[in-house]
C-alpha positions in Angstrom: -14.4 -18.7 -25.3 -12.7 -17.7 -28.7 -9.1 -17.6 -26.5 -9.8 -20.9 -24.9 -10.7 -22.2 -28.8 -7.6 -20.6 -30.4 -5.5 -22.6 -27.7 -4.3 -19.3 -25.8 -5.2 -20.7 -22.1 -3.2 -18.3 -20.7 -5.4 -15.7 -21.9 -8.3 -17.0 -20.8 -7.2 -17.2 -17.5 -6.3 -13.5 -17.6 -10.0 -12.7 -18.5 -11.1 -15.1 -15.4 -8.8 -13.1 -13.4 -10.4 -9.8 -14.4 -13.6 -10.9 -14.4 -13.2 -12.2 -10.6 -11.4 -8.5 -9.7 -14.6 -6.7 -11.3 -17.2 -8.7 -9.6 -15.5 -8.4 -6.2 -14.9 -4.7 -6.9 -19.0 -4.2 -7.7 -19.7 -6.3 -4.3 -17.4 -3.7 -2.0 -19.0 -0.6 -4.4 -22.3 -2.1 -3.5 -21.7 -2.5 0.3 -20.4 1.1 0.8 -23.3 2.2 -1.1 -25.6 0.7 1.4 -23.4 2.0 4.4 -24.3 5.1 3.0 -27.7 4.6 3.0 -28.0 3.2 6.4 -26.1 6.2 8.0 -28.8 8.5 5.8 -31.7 6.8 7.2 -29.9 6.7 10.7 -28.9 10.5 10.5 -33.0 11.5 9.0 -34.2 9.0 11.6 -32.4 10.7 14.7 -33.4 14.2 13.8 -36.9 13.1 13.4 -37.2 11.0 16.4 -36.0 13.6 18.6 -39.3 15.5 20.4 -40.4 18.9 18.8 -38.8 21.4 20.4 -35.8 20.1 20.5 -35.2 19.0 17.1 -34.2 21.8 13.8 -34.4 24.6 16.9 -32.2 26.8 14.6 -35.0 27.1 12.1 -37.5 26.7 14.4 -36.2 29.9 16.0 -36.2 31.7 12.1 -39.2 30.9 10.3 -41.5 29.2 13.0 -44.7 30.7 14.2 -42.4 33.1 16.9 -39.5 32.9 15.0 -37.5 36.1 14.5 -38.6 36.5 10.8 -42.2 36.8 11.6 -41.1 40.1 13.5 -41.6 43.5 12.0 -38.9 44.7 13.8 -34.7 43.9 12.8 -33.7 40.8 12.4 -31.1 41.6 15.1 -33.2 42.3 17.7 -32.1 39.3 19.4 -29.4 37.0 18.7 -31.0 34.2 17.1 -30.5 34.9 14.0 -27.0 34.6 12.7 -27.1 34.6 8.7 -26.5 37.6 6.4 -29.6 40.1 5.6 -29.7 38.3 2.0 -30.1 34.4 4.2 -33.2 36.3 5.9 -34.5 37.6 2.6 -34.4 34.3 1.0 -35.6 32.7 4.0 -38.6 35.1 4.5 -40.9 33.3 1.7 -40.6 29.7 3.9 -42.5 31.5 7.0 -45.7 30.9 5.0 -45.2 27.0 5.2 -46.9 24.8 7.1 -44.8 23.8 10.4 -44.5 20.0 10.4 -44.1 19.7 6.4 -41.2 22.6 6.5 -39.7 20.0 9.1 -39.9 17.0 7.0 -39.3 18.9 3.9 -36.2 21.0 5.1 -34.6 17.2 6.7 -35.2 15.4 3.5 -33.8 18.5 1.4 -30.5 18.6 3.5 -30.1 15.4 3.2 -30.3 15.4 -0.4 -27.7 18.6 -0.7 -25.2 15.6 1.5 -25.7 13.4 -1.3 -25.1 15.9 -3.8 -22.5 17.6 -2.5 -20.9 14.0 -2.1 -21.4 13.1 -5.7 -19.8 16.7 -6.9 -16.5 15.8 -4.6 -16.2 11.9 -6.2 -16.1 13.8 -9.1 -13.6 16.3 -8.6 -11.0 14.4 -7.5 -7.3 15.4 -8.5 -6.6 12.9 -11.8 -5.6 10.9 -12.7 -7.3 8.1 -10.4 -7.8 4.2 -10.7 -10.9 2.7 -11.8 -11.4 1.5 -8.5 -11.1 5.1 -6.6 -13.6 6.5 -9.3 -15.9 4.0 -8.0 -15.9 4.0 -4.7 -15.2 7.6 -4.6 -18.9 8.4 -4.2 -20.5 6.5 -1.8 -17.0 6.9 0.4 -17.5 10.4 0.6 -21.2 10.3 1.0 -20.6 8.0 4.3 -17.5 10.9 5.3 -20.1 13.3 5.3 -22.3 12.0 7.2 -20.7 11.0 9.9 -18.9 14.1 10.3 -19.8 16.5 12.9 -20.9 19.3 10.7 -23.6 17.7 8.9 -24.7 16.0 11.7 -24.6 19.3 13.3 -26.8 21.3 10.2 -29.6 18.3 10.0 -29.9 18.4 13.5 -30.3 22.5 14.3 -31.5 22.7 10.8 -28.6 25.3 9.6 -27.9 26.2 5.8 -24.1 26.3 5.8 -24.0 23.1 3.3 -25.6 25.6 1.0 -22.4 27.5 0.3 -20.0 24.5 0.2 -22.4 22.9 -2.3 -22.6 26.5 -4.2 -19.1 26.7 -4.8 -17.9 23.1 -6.0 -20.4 23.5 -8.4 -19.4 26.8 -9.3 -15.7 25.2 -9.8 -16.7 22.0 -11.6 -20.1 21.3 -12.2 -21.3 24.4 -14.7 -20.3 25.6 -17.7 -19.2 29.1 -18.0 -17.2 31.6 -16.0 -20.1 33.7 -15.8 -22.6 31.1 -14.6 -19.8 29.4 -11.9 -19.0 33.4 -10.6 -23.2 33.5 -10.1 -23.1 30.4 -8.0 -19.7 31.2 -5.6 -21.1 35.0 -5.6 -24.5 33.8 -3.9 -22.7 31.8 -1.7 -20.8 34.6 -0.7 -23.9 36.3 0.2 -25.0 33.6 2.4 -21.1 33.4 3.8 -19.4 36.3 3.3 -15.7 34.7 3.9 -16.6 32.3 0.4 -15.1 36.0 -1.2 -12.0 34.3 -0.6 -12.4 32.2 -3.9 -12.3 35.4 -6.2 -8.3 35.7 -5.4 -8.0 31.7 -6.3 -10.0 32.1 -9.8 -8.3 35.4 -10.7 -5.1 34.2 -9.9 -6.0 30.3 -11.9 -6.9 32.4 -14.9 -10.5 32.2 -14.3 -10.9 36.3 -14.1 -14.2 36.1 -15.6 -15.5 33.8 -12.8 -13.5 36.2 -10.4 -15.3 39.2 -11.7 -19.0 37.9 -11.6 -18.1 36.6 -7.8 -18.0 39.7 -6.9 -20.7 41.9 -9.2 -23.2 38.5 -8.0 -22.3 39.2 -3.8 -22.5 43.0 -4.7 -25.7 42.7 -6.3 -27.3 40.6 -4.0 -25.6 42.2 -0.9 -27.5 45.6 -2.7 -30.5 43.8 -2.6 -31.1 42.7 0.4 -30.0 46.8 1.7 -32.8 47.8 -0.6 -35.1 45.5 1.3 -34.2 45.9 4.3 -31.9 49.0 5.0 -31.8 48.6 9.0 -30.9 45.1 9.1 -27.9 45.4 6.7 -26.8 48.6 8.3 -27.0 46.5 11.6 -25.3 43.5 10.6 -22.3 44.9 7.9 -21.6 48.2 10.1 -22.4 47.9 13.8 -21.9 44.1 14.5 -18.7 44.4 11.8 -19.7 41.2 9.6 -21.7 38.8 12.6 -19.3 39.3 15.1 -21.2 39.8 18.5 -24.2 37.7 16.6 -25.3 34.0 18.3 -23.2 32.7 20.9 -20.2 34.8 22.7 -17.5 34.7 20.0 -14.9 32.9 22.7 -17.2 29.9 22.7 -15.7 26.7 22.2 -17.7 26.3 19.3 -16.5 29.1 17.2 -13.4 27.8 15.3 -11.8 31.2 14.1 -8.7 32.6 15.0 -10.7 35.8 16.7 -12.1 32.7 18.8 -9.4 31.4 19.8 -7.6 34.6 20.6 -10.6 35.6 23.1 -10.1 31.9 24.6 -6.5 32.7 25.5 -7.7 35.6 27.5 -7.3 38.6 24.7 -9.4 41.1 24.6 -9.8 44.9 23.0 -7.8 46.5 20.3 -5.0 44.5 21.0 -7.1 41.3 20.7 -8.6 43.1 16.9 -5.1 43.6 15.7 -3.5 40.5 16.7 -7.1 39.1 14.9 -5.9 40.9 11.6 -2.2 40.6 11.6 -3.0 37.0 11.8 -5.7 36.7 9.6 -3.5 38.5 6.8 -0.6 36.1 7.4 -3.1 33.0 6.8 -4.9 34.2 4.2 -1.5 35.0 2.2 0.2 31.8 2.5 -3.4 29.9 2.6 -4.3 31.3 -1.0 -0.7 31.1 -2.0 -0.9 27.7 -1.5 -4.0 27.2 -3.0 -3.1 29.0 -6.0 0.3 26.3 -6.8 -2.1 23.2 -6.1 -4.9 24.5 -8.7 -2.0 25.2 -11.1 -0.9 21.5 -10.2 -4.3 20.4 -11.5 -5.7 19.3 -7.9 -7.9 22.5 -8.2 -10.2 20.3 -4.9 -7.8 20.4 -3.3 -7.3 24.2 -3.7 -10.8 24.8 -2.9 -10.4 23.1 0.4 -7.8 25.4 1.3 -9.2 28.1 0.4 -12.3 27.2 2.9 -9.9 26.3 5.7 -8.5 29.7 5.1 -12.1 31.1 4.9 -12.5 29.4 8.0 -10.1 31.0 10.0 -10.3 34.2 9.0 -13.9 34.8 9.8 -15.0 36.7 12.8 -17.0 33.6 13.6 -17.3 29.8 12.3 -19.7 27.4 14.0 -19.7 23.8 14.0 -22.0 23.8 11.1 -19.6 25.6 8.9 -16.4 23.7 9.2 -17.1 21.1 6.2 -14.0 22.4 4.3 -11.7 20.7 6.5 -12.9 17.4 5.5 -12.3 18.1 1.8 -9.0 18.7 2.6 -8.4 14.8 3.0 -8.2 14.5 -0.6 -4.4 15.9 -0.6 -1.8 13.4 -0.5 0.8 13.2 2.1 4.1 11.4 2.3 6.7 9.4 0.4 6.3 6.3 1.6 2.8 3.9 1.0 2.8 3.6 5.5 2.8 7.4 5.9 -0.5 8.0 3.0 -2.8 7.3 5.8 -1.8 9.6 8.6 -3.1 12.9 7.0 -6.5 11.4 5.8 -7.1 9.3 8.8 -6.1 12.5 11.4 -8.5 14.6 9.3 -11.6 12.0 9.6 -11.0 11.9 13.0 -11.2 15.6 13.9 -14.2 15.5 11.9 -16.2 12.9 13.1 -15.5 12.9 16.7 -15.8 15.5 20.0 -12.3 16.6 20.9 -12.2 15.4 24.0 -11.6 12.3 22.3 -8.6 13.3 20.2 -6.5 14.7 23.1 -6.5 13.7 27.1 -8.5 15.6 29.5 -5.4 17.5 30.8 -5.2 20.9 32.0 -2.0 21.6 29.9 -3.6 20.2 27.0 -6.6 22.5 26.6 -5.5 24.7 24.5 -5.1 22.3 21.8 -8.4 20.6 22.4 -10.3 23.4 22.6 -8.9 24.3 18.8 -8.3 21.4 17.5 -10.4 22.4 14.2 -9.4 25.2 13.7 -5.6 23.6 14.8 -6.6 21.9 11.7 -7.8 23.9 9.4 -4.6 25.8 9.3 -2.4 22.9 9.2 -4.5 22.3 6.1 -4.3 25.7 4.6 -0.4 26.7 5.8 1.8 23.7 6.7 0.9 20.1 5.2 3.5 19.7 2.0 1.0 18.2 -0.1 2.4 16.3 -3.2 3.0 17.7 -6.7 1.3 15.5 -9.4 4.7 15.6 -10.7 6.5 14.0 -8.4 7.3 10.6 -8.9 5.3 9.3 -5.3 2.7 10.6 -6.4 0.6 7.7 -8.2 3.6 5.1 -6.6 4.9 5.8 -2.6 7.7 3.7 -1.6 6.2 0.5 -1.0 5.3 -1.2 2.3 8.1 -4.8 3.2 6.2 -7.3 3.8 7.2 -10.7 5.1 6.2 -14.2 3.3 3.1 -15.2 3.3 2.5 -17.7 6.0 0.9 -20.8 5.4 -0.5 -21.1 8.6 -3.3 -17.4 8.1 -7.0 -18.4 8.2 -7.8 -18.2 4.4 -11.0 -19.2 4.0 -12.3 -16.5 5.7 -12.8 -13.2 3.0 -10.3 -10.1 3.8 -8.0 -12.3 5.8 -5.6 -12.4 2.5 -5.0 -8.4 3.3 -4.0 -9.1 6.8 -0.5 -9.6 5.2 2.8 -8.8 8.2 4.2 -6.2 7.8 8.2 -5.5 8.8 8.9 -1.8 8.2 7.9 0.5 11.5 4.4 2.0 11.4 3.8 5.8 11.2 4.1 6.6 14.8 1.5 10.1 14.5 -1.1 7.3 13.4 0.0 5.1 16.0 -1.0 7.7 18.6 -4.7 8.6 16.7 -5.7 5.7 16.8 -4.3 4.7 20.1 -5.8 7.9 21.7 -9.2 7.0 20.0 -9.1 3.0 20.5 -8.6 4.4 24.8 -11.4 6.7 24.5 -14.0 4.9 23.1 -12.9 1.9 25.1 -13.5 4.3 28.3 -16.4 5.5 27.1 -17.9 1.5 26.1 -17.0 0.6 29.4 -18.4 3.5 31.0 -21.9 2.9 29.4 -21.6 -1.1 29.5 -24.1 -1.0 33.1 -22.7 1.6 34.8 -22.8 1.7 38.2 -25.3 4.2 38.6 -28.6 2.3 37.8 -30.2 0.3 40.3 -31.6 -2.5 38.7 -27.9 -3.1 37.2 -26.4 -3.0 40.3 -28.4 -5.8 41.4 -27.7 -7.4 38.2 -23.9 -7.3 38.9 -23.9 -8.3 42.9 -26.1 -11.2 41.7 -23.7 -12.3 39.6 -20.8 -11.6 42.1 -22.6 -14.1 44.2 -22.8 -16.5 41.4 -18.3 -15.9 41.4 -18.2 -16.7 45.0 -20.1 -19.5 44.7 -18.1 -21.5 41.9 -14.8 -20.5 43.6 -16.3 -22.0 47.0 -16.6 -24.6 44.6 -13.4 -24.7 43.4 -11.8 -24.2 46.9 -10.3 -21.1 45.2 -12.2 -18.4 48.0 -9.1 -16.9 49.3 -10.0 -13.0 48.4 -10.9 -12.2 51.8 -8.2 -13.8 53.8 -5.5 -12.3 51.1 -7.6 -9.0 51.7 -7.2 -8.4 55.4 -3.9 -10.2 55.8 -2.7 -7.3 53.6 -4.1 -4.8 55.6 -3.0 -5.4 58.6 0.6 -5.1 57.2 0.9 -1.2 56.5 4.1 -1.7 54.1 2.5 -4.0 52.8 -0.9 -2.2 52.0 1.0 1.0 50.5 2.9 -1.6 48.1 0.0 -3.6 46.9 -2.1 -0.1 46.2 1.1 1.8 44.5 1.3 -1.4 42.2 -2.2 -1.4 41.6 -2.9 2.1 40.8 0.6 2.6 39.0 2.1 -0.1 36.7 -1.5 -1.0 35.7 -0.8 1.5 32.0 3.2 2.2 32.6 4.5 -1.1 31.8 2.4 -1.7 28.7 3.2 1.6 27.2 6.7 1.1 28.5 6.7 -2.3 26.0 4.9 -0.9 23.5 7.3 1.8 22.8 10.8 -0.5 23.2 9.2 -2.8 20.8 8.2 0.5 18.5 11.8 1.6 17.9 13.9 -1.6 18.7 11.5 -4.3 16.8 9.0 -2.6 14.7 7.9 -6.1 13.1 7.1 -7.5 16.6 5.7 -4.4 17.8 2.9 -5.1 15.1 2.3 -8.7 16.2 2.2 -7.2 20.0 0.1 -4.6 19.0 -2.8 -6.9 17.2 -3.1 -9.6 20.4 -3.4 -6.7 22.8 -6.3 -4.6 20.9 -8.1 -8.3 20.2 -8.0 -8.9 23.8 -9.3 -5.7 24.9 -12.3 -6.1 22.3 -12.9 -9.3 24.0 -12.5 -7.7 27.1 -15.0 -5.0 26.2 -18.0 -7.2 24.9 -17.1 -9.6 28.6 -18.1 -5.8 30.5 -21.0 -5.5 28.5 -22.6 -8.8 28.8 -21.5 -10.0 32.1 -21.5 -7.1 34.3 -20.2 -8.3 38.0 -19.1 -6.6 41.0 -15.5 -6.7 42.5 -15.7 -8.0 46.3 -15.0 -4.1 47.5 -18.8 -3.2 46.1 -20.2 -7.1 47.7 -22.0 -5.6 50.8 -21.9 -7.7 53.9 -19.3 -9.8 52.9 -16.4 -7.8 55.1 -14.2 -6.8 51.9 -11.9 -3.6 52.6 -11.2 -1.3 49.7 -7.6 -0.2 50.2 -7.1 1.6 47.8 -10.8 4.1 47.1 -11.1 3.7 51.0 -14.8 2.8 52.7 -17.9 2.8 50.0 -21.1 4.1 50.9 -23.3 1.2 50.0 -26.3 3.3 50.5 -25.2 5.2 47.2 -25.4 3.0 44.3 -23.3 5.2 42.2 -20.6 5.1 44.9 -19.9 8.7 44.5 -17.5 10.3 41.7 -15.7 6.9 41.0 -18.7 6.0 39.2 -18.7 8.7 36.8 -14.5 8.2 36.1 -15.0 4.7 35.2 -17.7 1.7 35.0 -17.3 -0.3 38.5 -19.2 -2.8 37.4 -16.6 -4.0 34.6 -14.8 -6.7 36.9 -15.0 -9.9 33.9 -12.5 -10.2 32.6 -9.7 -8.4 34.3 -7.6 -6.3 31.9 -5.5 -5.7 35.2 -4.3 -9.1 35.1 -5.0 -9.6 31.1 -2.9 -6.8 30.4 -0.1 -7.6 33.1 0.1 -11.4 31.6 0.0 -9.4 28.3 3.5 -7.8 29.4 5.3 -10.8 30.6 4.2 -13.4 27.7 5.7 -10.1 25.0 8.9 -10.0 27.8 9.2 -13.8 28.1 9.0 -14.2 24.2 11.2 -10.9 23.0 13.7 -9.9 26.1 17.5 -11.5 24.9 18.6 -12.7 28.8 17.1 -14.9 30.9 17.0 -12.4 33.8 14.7 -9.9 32.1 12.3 -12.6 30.5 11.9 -13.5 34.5 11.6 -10.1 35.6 8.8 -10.2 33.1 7.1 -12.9 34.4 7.1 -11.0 38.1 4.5 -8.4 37.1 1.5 -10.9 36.1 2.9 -12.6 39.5 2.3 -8.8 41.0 -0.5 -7.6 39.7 -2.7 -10.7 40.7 -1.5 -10.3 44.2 -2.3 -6.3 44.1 -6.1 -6.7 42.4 -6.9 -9.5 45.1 -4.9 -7.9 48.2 -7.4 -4.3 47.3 -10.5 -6.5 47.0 -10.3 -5.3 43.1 -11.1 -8.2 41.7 -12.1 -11.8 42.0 -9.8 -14.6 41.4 -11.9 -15.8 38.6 -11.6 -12.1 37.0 -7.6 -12.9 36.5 -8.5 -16.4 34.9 -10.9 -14.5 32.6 -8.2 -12.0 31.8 -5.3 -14.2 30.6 -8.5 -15.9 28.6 -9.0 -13.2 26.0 -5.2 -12.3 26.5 -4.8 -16.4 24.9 -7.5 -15.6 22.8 -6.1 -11.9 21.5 -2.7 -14.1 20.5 -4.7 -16.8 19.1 -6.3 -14.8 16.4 -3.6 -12.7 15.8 -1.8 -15.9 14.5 -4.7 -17.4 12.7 -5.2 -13.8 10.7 -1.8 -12.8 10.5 0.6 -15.9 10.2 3.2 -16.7 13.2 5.8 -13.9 14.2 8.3 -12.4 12.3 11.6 -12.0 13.5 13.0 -8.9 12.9 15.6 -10.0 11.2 13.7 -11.6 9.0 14.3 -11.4 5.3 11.1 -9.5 3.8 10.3 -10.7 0.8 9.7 -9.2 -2.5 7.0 -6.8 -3.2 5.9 -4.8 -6.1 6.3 -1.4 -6.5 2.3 -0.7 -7.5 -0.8 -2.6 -7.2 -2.5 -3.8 -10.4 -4.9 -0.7 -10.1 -2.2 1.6 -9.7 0.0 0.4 -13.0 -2.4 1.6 -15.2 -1.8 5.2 -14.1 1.6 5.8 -13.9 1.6 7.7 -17.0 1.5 11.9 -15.6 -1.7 13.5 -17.2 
């Protein structure tokens, strides 16, 4: 008021400005804050919901009434019990609890170590950050963690590996005192034995105080729990050499070490151990090494989470539960440019929240990377990313992003929308491929689970509604599935033509455009891009809600099925087909959506007449092959080249028309308004 009184308008607008950028700013803190709290309740909710017995079976098998701690006998009798002699020492005094309330209380008190452990990382990040990352920092990580496997992973066995992460960021940046942060990371190396690892980092950071009561606290407490129980520790440090041989068989899929892997690829023996060491060594060198410079740099989080991927390795044996330091290793920035800062934190989010059969293909040739694909990147992490310096100049400010003019004709009204901006410069092509890897698998999986075939009532459900299609095209005079379907097979060339085309071109062509338009038109690849994921959304929630089956599954009705050959209709899963794919997802038909998909981009993009007709043919093809093999009905097709229309339709309304690629980008500065205020190096 005093600007708009002294006749300095301009000012006052400024402060309107800032006071709109704060208020929206509190409304996204406050929204991720409660995503954070719904995926708590969610996580607390699924462990508790689950039926006894199955639920927290890891403590369960520790401290419950036949637990192994209740034995008078070693704790290694069996191989339930995985910890260090000190984790059953502390853990002894909780076998006097009562059952259900150590249950509750143990979920709850997890959960509460998330957040914590959450709040410590916001807090640590590398500075200098913006006022907007230091307030969304929290409740972004808090919502990382608990989607990510590990956590999941300890609430649900009921597992105390968050213990030790938690123990050593606040050892690093929570307490005061080198003494009292040794303590902390000392007792976590008790509990972990490869946390030792962060001795080397604070000796070589200067912190040789913290180094030395690391080691005097493990010692100590490692000589306590020997006192206490002398059989145990000889058991567990001498003949099972640090847990190896303890739990599940150390070439389980589950253990993400290099000795785990090395046993995977068929190793075994003293040349198995060696290899195990040589390796080890080699990572730990140039893992600490590299942690060492990045703590020097000032991004001592970053260091930490190096030094747990190396830690991670390097053990004999790492668990699911233990593999949290991979996802701290996110906060490390990667890349020049302001398109390639999301490939390193987006790869590591996705290893971390999802099974790894959804990263990589289920090939044969494959499995060796899926089977160690954490571990794949925990030494990425610790050996091979080039983070950046704080000191260099991309640090705070990539190389910005072209962008075209804004269009006039983008959906504004709606909130977000002004973000959608098009964008001419190529897109990262390694997150290209995440995401198109992941966007395939769950869109397997949703259609998979959308009424699958193999439950009777929705089998029903769908040949009812494949009635109801006959019906309107008997309507429509457009019934010509069976006639096309046995003229075709009684024409043998024919036949094999219509079923190669079917089974064949169905992914080929759209990769095949997808990847001309990648390197030859990156701006148009984008616009491609956006209609064909919209239309197979579309496509998705048409499976879900309107489940139908294709005239090969119709009994009675005469259909041939070319191409699977003759279905039992007795079976209502219709054997292994059913388990490969939903065969109930008929509406709409991303055969045909995707084929008309191809030939509209063609049409549109191709510079001579003869290959914009040549793309034209495959719609013409593949409507022929899906009703020739009794795929699919002819509505199907009309329903596919709907949300095809549709997937184009909202790409222009969110993005703006197409931009030629040779169209001039326009100007764009070199740092958001957030980001000019910390230019200046700390």
């Amino acid at each position: 008021m005093a600007n708009v009184e002294s006749g300095r308008p301009g000012d006052a607008f400024a402060a309107g400005a800032a006071g709109t950028a704060k208020a929206r700013l509190g409304m996204v803190r406050a929204a991720l804050w409660l995503v954070a709290a719904v995926l708590a309740v969610r996580q607390v909710a699924v462990v508790l919901s689950t039926p006894k017995g199955e639920r927290l079976t890891d403590l369960e098998t520790w401290v419950g009434p036949g637990g192994v701690l209740h034995v008078n006998g070693s704790l290694y009798d069996s191989t339930r019990f995985t910890g260090t002699p000190f984790g059953g020492l502390v853990l002894k005094p909780l076998t006097r609890a009562a059952e259900q309330a150590l249950g509750w209380g143990w979920t709850f008190g997890t959960l509460l170590l998330v957040v914590a452990l959450g709040l410590v990382a916001a807090r640590a990040l590398p500075q200098p950050v913006s006022r907007r990352t230091a307030l969304l920092a929290a409740p972004v990580a808090i919502s990382l963690l608990m989607l990510s496997l590990p956590v999941r992973n300890t609430l649900y066995l009921g597992q105390t590996s968050i213990i030790p992460v938690l123990l050593v960021l606040l050892g690093c940046f929570a307490v005061r005192g080198e003494r009292a942060s040794g303590l902390l990371i000392g007792v976590a190396a008790a509990l972990q034995p490869t946390v030792l690892l962060f001795a080397p980092l604070l000796w070589f950071t200067g912190r040789r105080r913290a180094a030395l009561s690391t080691g005097v606290t493990f010692a100590a407490t490692t000589a306590l729990a020997w006192a206490a129980m002398p059989h145990d520790s000889f058991t567990y440090w001498v003949h099972h050499l640090a847990g190896v041989g303890l739990g599940r068989p150390a070439d389980d899929l589950a253990n993400q070490s290099l000795h785990g892997a090395l046993l995977r690829f068929g190793l075994t023996g003293p040349l198995e151990i060696a290899l195990f060491l040589l390796l080890g060594a080699a990572v730990a060198f140039l893992g600490l090494r590299r942690a060492v410079r990045y703590a020097r740099d000032g991004q001592l989080l970053l260091a930490v989470a190096l030094t747990g991927c190396v830690a991670i390795a390097v053990s004999p044996t790492t668990w699911q539960h233990q593999l949290l330091w991979v996802l701290l290793a996110l906060v490390g920035r990667v890349g020049k440019k302001a398109s390639d800062r999301y490939v390193w934190p987006v790869a590591v989010v996705l290893v971390m929240t999802l099974p790894a059969k959804m990263m990589l293909p289920n090939m044969p040739v494959l499995y060796p990377l899926r089977d160690n694909v954490v571990l794949l990147a925990a030494l990425t992490a610790a050996c091979v990313v080039p983070f950046l310096s704080r000191t260099s100049p991309h640090y705070q400010v990539p190389i910005p992003t072209q962008y075209a003019p804004p269009a006039e004709a983008r959906w504004k009204f709606v909130p977000l929308l002004p973000f959608l901006r098009r964008v001419l410069s190529r897109p990262n092509l390694l997150l290209e491929l995440l995401l198109i890897r992941v966007g395939y698998s769950a869109y397997q999986q949703v259609r998979l689970e959308a009424h699958g075939g193999s439950n009777e009532a929705a089998r029903a459900t769908a040949e009812q509604h494949g009635e109801q299609i006959l019906a309107i095209e008997k309507f429509l005079f457009m019934d010509i599935e069976h006639w096309v379907n046995h003229a075709v097979v009684n024409v043998d060339w024919l036949r094999a033509f219509f079923d190669f085309y079917y089974t064949s071109f169905h992914f080929v062509v759209p990769l095949s455009v997808l990847g001309v338009l990648y390197v030859r038109r990156p701006a148009e690849y984008r616009w491609a891009r956006s209609a064909l994921g919209f239309a197979t959304i579309l496509a998705l929630l048409g499976f879900w809600l309107y489940p139908l089956a294709p005239p090969r599954l119709m009994p009675g009705l005469g259909y041939i099925d070319t191409v699977h050959g003759v279905q039992d209709f007795s079976q209502p899963d219709y054997g292994t087909l059913t388990a490969l794919t939903n065969q109930y997802a008929a509406m709409p038909s991303l055969h045909f959506g995707w084929s008309l998909w191809c030939g509209l981009v063609i049409a549109v993009l191709a510079p001579t007449g003869w290959m914009k007709a040549l793309g034209l043919l495959h719609p013409l093809f593949t409507i022929a092959a899906i009703v020739a093999t009794a795929n699919h009905w002819v509505l199907d097709a009309a329903g596919g080249a709907a949300v095809v229309g549709i997937g184009f339709v909202l790409t222009y309304l969110l993005q703006g028309p197409r931009v030629s690629a040779r169209g001039k980008p326009a100007e764009v500065s070199i740092a958001e308004p957030d980001q000019a205020k910390d230019r200046t190096p700390s």
